[in-house]
KOLKEBA-145346 format. One record per residue: residue in one letter; x, y, z of N, C-alpha, C in turn; residue number from 1. Coordinates in steps of 0.2 Angstrom, whole numbers, plus 2048, in hexadecimal, padded with zeros to 3 digits. Atoms other than C-alpha are relative to their C-alpha. Layout:
! KOLKEBA-145346
<r><res>A</res><n_x>X</n_x><n_y>Y</n_y><n_z>Z</n_z><ca_x>X</ca_x><ca_y>Y</ca_y><ca_z>Z</ca_z><c_x>X</c_x><c_y>Y</c_y><c_z>Z</c_z><n>NUM</n></r>
...
END
This chain:
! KOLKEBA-145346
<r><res>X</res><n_x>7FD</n_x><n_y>803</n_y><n_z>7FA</n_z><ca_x>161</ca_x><ca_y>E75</ca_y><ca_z>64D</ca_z><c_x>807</c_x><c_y>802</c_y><c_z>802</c_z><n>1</n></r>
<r><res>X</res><n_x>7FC</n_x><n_y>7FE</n_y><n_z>7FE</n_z><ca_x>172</ca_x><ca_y>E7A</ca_y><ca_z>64C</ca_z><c_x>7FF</c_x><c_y>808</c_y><c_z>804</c_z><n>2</n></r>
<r><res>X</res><n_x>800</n_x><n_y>7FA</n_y><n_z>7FD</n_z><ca_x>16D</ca_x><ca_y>E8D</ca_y><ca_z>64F</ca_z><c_x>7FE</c_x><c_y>801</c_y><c_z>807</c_z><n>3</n></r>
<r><res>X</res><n_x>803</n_x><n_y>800</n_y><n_z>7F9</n_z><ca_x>164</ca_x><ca_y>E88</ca_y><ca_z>65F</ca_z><c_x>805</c_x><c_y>7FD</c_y><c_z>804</c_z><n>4</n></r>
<r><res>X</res><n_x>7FB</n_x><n_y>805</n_y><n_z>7FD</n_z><ca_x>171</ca_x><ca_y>E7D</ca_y><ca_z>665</ca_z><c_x>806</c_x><c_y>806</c_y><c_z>803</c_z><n>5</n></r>
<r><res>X</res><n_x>7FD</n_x><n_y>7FB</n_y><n_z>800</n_z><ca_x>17E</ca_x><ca_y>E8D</ca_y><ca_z>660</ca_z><c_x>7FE</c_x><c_y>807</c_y><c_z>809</c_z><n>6</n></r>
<r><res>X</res><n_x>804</n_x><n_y>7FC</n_y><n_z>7FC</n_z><ca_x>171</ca_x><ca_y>E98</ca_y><ca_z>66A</ca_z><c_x>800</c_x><c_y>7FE</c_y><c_z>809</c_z><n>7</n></r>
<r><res>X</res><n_x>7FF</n_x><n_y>804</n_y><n_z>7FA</n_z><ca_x>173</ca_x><ca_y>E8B</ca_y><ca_z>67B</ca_z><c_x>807</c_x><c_y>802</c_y><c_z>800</c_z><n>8</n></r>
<r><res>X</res><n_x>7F9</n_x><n_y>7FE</n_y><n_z>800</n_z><ca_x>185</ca_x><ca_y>E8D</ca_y><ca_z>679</ca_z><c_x>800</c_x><c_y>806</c_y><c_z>803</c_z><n>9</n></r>
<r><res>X</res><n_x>800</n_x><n_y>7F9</n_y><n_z>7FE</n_z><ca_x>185</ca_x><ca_y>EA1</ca_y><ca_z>67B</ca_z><c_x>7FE</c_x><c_y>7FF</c_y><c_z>805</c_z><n>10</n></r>
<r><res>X</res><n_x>802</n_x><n_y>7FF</n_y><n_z>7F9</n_z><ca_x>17B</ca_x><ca_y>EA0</ca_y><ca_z>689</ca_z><c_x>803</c_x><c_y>7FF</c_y><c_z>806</c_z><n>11</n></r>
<r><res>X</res><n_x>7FE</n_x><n_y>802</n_y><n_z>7FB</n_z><ca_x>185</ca_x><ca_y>E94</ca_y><ca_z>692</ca_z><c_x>807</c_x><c_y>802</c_y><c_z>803</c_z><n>12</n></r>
<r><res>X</res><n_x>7FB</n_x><n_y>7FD</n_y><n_z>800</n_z><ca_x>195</ca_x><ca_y>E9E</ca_y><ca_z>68D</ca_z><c_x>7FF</c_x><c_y>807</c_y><c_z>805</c_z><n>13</n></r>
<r><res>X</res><n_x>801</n_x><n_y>7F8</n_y><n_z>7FB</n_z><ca_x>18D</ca_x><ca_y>EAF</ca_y><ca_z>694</ca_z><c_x>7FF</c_x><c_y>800</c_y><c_z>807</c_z><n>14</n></r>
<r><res>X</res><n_x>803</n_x><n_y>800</n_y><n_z>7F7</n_z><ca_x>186</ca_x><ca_y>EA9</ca_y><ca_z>6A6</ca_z><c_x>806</c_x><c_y>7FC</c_y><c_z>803</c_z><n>15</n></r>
<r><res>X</res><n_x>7FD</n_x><n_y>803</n_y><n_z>7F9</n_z><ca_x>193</ca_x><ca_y>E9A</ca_y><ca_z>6AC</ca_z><c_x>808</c_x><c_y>800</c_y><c_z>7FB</c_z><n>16</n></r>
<r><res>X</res><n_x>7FA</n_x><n_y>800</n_y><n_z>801</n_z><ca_x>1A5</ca_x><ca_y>E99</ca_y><ca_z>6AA</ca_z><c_x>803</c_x><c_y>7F9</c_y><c_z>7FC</c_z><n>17</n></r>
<r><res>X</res><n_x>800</n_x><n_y>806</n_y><n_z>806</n_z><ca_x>1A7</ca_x><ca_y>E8C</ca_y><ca_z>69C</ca_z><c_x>808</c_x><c_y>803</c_y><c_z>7FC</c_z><n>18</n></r>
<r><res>X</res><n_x>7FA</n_x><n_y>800</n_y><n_z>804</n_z><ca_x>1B9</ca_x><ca_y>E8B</ca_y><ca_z>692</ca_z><c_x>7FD</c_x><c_y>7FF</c_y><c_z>7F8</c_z><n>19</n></r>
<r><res>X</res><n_x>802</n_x><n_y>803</n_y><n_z>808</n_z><ca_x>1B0</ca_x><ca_y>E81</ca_y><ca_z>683</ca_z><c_x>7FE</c_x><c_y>7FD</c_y><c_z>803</c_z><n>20</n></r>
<r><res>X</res><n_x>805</n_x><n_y>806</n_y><n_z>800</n_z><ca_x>1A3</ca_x><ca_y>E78</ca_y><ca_z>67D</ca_z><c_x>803</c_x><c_y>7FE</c_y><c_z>7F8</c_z><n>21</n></r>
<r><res>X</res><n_x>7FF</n_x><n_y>806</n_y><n_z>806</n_z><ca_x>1A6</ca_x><ca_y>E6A</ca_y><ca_z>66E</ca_z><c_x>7F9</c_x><c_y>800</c_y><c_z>7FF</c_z><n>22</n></r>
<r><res>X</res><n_x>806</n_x><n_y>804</n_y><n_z>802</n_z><ca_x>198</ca_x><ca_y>E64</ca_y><ca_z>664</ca_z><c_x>800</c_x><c_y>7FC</c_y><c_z>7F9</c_z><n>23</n></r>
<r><res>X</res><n_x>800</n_x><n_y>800</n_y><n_z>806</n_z><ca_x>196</ca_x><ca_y>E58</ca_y><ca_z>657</ca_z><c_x>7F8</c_x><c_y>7FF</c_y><c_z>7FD</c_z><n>24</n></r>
<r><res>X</res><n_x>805</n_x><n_y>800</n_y><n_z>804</n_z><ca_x>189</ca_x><ca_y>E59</ca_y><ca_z>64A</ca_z><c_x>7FE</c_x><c_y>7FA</c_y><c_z>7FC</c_z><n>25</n></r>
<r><res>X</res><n_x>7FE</n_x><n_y>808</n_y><n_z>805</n_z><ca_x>18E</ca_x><ca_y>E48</ca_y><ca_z>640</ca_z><c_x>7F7</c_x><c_y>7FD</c_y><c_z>804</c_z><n>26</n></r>
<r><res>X</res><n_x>806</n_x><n_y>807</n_y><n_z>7FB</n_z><ca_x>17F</ca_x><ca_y>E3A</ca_y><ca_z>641</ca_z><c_x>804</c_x><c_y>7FB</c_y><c_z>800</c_z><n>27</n></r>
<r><res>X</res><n_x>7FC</n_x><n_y>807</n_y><n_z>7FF</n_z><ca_x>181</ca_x><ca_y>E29</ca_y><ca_z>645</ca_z><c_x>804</c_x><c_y>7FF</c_y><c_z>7F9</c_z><n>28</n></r>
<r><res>X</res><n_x>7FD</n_x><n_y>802</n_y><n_z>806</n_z><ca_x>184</ca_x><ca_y>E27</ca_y><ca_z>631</ca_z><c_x>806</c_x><c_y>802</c_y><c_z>7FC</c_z><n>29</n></r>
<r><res>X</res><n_x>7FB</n_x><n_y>7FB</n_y><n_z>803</n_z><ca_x>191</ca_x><ca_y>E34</ca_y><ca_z>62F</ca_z><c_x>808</c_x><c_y>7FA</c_y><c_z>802</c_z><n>30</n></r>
<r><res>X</res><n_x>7FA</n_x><n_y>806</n_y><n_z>7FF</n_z><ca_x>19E</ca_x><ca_y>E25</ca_y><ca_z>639</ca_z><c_x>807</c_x><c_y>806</c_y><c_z>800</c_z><n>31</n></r>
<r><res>X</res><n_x>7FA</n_x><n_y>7FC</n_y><n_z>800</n_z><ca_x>1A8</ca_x><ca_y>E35</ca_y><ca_z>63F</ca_z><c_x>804</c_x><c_y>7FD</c_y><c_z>807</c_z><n>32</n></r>
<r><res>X</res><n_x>7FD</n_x><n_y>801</n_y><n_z>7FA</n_z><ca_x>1B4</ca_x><ca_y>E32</ca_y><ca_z>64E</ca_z><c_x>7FE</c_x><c_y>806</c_y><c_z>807</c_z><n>33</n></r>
<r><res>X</res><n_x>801</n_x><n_y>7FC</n_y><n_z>7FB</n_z><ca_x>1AD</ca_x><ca_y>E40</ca_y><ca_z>658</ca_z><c_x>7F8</c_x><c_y>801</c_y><c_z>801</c_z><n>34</n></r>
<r><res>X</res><n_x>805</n_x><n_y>800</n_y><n_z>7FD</n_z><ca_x>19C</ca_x><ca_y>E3A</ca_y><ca_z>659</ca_z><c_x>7FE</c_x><c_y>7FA</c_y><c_z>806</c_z><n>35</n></r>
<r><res>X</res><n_x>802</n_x><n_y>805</n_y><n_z>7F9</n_z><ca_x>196</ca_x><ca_y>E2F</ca_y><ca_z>66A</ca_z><c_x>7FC</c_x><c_y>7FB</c_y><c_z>7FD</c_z><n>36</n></r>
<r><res>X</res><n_x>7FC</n_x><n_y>802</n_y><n_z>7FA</n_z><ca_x>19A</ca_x><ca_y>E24</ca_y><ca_z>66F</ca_z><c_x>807</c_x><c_y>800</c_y><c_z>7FF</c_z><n>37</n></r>
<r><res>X</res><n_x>7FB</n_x><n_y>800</n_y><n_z>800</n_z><ca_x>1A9</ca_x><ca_y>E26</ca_y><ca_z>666</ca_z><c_x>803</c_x><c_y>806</c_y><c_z>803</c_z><n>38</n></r>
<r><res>X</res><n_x>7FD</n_x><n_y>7FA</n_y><n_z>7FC</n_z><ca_x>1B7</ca_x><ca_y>E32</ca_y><ca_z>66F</ca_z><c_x>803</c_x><c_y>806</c_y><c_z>7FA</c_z><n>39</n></r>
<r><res>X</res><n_x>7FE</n_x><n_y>7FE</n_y><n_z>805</n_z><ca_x>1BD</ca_x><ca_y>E3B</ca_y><ca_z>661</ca_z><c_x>7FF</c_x><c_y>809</c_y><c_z>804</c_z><n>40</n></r>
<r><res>X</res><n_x>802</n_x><n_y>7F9</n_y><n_z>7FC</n_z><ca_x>1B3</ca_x><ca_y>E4C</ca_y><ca_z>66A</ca_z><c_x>804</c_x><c_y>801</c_y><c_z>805</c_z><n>41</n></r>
<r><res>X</res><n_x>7FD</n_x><n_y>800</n_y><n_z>7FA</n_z><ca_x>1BB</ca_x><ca_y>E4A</ca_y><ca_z>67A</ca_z><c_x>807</c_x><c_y>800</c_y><c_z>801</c_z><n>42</n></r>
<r><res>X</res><n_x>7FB</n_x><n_y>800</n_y><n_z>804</n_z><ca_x>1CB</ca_x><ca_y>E47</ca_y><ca_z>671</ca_z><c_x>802</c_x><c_y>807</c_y><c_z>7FF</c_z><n>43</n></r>
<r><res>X</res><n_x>7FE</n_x><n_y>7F8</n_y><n_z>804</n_z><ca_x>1CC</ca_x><ca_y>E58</ca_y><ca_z>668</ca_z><c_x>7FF</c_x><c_y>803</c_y><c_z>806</c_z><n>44</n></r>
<r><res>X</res><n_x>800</n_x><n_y>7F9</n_y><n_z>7F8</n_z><ca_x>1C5</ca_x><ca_y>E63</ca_y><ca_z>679</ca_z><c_x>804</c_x><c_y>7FF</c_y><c_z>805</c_z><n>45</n></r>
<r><res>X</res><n_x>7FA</n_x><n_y>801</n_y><n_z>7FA</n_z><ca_x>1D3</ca_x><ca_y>E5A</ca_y><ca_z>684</ca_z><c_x>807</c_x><c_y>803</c_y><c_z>7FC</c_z><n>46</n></r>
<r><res>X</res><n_x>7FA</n_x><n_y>7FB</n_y><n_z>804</n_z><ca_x>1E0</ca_x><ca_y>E61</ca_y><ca_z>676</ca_z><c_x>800</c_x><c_y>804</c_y><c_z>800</c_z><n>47</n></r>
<r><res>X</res><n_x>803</n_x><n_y>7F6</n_y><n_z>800</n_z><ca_x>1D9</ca_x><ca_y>E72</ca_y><ca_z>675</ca_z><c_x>800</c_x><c_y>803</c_y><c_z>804</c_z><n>48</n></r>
<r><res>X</res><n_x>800</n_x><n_y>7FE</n_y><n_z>7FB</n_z><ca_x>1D9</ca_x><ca_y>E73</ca_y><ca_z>686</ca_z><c_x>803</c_x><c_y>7FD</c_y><c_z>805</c_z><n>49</n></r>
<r><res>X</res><n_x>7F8</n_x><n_y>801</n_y><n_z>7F8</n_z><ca_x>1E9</ca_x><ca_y>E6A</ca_y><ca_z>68E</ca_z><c_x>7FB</c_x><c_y>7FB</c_y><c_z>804</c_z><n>50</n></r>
<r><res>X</res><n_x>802</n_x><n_y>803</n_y><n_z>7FA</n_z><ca_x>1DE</ca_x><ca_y>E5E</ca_y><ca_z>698</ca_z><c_x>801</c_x><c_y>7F7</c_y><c_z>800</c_z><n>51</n></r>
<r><res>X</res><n_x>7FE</n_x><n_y>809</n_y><n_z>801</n_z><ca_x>1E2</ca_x><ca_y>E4C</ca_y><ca_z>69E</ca_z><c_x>7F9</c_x><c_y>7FD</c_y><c_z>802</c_z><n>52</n></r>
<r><res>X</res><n_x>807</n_x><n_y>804</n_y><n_z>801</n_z><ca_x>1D1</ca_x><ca_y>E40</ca_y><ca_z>699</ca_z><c_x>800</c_x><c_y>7FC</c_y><c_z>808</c_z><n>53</n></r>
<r><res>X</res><n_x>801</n_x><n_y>804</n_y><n_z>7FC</n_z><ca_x>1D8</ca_x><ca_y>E36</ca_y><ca_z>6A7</ca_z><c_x>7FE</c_x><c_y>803</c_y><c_z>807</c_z><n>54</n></r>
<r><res>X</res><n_x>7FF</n_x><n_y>7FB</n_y><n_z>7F9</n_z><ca_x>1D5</ca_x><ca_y>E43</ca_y><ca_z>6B4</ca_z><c_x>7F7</c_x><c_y>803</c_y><c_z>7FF</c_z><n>55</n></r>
<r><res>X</res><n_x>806</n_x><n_y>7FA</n_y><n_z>804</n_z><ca_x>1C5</ca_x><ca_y>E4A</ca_y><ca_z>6AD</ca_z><c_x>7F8</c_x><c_y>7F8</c_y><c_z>800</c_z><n>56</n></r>
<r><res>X</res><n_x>806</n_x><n_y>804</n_y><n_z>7FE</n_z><ca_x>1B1</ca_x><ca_y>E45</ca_y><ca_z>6B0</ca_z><c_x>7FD</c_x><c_y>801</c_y><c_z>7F9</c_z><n>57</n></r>
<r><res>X</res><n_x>804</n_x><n_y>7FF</n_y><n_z>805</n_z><ca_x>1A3</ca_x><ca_y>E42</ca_y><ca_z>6A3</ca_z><c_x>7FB</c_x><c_y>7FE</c_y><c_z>804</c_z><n>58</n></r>
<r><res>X</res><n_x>808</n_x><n_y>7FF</n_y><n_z>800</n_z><ca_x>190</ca_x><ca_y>E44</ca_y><ca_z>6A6</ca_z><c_x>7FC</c_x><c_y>7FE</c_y><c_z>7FD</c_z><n>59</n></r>
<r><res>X</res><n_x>804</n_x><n_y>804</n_y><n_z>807</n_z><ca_x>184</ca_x><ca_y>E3B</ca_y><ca_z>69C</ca_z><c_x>7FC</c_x><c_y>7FF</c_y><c_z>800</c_z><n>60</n></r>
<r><res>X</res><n_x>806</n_x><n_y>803</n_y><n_z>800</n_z><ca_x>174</ca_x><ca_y>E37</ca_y><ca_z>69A</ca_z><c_x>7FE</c_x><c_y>7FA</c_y><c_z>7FA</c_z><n>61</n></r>
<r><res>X</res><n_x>7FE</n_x><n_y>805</n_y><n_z>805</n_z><ca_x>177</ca_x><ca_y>E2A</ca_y><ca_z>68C</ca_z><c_x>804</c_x><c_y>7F9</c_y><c_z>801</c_z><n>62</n></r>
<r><res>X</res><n_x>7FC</n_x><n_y>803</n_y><n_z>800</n_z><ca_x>17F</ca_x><ca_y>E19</ca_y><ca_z>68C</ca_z><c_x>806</c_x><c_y>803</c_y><c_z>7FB</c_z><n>63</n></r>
<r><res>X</res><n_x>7FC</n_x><n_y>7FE</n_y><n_z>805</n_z><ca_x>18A</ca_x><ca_y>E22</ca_y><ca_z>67C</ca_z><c_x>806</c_x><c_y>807</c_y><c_z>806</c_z><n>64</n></r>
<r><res>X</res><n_x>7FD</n_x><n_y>7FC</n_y><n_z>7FB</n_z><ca_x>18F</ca_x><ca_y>E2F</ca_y><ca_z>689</ca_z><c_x>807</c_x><c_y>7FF</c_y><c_z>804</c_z><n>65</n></r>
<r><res>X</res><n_x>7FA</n_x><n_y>805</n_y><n_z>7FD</n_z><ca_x>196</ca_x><ca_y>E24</ca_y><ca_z>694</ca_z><c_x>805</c_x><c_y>7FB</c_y><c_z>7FF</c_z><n>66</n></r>
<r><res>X</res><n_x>7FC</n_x><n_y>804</n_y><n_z>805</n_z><ca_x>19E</ca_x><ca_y>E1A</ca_y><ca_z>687</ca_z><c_x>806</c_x><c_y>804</c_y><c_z>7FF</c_z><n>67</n></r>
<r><res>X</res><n_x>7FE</n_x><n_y>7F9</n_y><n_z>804</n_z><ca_x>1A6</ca_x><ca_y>E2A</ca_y><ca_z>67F</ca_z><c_x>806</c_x><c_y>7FF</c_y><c_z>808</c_z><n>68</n></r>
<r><res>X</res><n_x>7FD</n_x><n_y>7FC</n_y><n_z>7FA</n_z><ca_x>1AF</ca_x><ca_y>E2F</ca_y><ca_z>692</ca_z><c_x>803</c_x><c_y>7F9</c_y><c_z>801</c_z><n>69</n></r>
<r><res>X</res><n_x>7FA</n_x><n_y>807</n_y><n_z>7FE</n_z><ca_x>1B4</ca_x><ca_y>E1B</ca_y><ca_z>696</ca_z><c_x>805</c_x><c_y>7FE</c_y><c_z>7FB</c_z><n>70</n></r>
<r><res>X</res><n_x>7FC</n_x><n_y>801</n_y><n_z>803</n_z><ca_x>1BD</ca_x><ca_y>E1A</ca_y><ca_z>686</ca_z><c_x>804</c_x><c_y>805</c_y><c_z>802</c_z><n>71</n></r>
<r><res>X</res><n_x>7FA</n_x><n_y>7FA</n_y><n_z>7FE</n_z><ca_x>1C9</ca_x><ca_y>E29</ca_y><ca_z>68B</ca_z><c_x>804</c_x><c_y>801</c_y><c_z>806</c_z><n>72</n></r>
<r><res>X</res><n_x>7FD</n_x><n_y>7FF</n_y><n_z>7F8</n_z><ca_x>1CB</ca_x><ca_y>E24</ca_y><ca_z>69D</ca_z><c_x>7FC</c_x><c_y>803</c_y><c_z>806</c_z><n>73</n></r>
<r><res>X</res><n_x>805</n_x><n_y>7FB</n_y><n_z>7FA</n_z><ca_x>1BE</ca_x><ca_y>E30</ca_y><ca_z>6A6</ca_z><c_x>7FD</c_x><c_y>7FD</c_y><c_z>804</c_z><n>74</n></r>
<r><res>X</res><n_x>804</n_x><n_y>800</n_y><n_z>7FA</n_z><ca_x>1B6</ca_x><ca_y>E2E</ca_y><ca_z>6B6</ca_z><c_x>7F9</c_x><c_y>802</c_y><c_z>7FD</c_z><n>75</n></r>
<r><res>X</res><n_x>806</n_x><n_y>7FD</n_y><n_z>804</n_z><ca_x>1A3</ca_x><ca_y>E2D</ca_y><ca_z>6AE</ca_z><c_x>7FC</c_x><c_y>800</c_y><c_z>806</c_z><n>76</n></r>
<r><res>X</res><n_x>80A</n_x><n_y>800</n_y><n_z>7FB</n_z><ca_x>191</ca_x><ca_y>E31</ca_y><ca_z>6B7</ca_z><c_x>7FB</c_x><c_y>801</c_y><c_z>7FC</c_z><n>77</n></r>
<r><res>X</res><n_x>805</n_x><n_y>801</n_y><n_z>803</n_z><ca_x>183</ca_x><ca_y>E2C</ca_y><ca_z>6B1</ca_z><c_x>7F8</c_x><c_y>802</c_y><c_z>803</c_z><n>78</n></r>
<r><res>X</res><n_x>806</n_x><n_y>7FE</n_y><n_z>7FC</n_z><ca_x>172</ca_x><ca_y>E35</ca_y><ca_z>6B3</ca_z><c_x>7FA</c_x><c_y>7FC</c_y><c_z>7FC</c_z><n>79</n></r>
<r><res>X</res><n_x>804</n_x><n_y>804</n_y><n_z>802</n_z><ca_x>165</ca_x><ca_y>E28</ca_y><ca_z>6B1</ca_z><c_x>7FA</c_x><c_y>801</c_y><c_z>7FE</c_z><n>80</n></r>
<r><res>X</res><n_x>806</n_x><n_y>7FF</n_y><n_z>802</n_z><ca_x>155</ca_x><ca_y>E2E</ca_y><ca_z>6A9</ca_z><c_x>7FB</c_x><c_y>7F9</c_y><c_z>7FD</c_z><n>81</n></r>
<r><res>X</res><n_x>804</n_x><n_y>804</n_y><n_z>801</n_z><ca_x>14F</ca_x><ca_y>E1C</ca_y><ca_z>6A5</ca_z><c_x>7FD</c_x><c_y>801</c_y><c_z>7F8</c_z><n>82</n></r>
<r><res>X</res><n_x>801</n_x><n_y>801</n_y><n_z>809</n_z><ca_x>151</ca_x><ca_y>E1E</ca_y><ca_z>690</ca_z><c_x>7FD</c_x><c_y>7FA</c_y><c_z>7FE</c_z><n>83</n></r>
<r><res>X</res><n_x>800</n_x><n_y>805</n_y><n_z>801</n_z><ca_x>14B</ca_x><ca_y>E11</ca_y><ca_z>688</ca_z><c_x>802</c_x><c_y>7FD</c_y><c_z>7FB</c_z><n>84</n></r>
<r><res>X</res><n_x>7FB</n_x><n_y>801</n_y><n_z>802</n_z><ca_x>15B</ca_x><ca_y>E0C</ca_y><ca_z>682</ca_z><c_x>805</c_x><c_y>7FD</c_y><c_z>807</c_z><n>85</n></r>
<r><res>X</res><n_x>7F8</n_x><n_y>804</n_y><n_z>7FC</n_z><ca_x>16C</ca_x><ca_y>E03</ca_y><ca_z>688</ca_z><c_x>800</c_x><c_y>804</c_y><c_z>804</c_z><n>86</n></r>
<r><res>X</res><n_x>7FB</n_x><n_y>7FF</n_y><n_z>7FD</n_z><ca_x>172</ca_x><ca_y>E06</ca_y><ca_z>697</ca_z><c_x>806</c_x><c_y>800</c_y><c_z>801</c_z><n>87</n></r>
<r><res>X</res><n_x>7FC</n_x><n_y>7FF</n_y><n_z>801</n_z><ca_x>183</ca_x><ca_y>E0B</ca_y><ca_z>699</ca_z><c_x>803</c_x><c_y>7FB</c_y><c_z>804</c_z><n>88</n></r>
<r><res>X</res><n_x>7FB</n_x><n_y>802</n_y><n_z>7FE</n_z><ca_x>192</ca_x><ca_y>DFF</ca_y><ca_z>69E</ca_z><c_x>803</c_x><c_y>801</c_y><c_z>807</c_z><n>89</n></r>
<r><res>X</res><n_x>7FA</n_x><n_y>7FF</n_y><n_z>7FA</n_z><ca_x>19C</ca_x><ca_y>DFF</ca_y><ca_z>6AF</ca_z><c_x>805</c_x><c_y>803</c_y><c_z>7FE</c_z><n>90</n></r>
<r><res>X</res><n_x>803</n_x><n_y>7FD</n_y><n_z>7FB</n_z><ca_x>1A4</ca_x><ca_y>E08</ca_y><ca_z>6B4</ca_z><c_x>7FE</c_x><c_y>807</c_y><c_z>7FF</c_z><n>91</n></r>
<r><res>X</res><n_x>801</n_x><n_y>7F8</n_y><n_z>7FE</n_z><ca_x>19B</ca_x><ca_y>E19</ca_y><ca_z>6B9</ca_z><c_x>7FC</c_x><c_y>7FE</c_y><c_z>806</c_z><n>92</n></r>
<r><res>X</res><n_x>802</n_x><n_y>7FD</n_y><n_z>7FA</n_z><ca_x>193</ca_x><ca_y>E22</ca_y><ca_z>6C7</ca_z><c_x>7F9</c_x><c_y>802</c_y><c_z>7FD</c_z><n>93</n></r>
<r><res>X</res><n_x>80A</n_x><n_y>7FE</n_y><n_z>803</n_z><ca_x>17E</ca_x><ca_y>E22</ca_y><ca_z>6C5</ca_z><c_x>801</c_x><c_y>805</c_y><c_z>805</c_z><n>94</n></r>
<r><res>X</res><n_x>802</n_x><n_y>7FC</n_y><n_z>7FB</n_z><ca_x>179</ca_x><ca_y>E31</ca_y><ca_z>6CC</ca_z><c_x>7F8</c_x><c_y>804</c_y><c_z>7FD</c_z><n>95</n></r>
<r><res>X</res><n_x>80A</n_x><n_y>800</n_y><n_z>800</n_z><ca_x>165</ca_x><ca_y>E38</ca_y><ca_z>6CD</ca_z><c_x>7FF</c_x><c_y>807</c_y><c_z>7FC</c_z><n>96</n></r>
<r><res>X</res><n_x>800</n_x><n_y>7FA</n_y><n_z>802</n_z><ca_x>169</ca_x><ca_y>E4A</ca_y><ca_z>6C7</ca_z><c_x>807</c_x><c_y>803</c_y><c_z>7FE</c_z><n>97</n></r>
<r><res>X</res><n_x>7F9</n_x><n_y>7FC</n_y><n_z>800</n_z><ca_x>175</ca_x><ca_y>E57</ca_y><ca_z>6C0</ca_z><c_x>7FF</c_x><c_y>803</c_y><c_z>806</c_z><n>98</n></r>
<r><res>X</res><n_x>7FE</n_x><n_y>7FF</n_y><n_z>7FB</n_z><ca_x>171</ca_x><ca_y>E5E</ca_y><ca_z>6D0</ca_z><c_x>805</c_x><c_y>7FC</c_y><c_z>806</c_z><n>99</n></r>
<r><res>X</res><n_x>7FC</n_x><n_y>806</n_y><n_z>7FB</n_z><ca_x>177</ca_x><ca_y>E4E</ca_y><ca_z>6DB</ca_z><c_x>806</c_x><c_y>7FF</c_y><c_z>7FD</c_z><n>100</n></r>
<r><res>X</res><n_x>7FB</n_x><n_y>800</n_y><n_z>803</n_z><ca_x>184</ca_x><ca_y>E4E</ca_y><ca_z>6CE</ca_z><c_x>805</c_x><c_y>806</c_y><c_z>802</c_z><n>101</n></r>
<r><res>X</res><n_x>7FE</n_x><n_y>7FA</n_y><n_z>7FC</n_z><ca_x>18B</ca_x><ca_y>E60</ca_y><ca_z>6D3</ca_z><c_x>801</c_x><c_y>7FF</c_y><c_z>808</c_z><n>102</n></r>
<r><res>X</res><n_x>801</n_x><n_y>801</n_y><n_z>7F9</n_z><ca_x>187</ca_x><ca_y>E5B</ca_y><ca_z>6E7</ca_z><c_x>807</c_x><c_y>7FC</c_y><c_z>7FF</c_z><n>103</n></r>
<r><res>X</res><n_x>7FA</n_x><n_y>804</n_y><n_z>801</n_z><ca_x>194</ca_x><ca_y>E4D</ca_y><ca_z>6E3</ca_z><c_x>808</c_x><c_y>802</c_y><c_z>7FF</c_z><n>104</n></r>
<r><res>X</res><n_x>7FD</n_x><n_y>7FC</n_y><n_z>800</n_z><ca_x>19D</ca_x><ca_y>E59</ca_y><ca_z>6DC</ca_z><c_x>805</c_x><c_y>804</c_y><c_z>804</c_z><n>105</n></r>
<r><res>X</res><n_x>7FE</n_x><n_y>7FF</n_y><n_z>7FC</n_z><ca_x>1A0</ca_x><ca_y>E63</ca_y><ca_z>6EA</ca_z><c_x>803</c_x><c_y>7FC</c_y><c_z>805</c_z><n>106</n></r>
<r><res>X</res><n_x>7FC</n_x><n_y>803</n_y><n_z>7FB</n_z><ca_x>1A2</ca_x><ca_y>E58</ca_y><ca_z>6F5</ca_z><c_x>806</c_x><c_y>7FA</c_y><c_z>800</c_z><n>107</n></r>
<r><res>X</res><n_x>7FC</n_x><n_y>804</n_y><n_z>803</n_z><ca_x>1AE</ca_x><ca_y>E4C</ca_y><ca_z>6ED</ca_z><c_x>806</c_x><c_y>804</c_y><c_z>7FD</c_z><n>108</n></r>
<r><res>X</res><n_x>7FB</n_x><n_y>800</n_y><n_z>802</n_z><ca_x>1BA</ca_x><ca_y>E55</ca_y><ca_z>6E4</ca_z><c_x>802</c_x><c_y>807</c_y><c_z>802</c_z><n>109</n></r>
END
């Protein structure tokens, strides 16, 4: 899994203009701080890379996601695929795609 994961990473480093990607590996049972919902992840990438949480969006298709980015402060968005799992918490922004999410994108910021 990690190798395939590593292998998504190159790709996305070679075609779009990416700074860094984080990942954690931990399971639920490992009780690291950089696994989601905890912020621990989001934590270390905003060090690395100089950025204010409170200034910055999260993405997520997960209740854990948008858990993760409201403990930090972010501006969340949430893509709804109807898991069959928790919903995420107020507040974020549901939106229907990462396309509609990039639209938003443009036209808002």
């Amino acid at each position: 899994m990690i190798y395939e994961i590593e292998k998504m990473h190159d790709f996305l480093y070679l075609n779009y203009d990416i700074d860094y990607i984080d990942t954690c590996f931990h399971t639920n049972e490992d009780d690291c701080f950089c696994k989601k919902p905890k912020p621990g992840m989001l934590i270390r990438s905003a060090r690395k890379l100089d950025v204010d949480l409170t200034k910055s969006l999260v993405l997520g298709d997960r209740w854990s996601d948008i858990k993760c980015g409201q403990t930090v402060g972010c501006k969340c968005f949430f893509i709804n695929y109807n898991y069959n799992e928790p919903k995420p918490n107020q507040p974020y922004t549901e939106v229907s795609s990462l396309k509609n999410f990039s639209e938003i994108l443009k036209t808002n910021l």
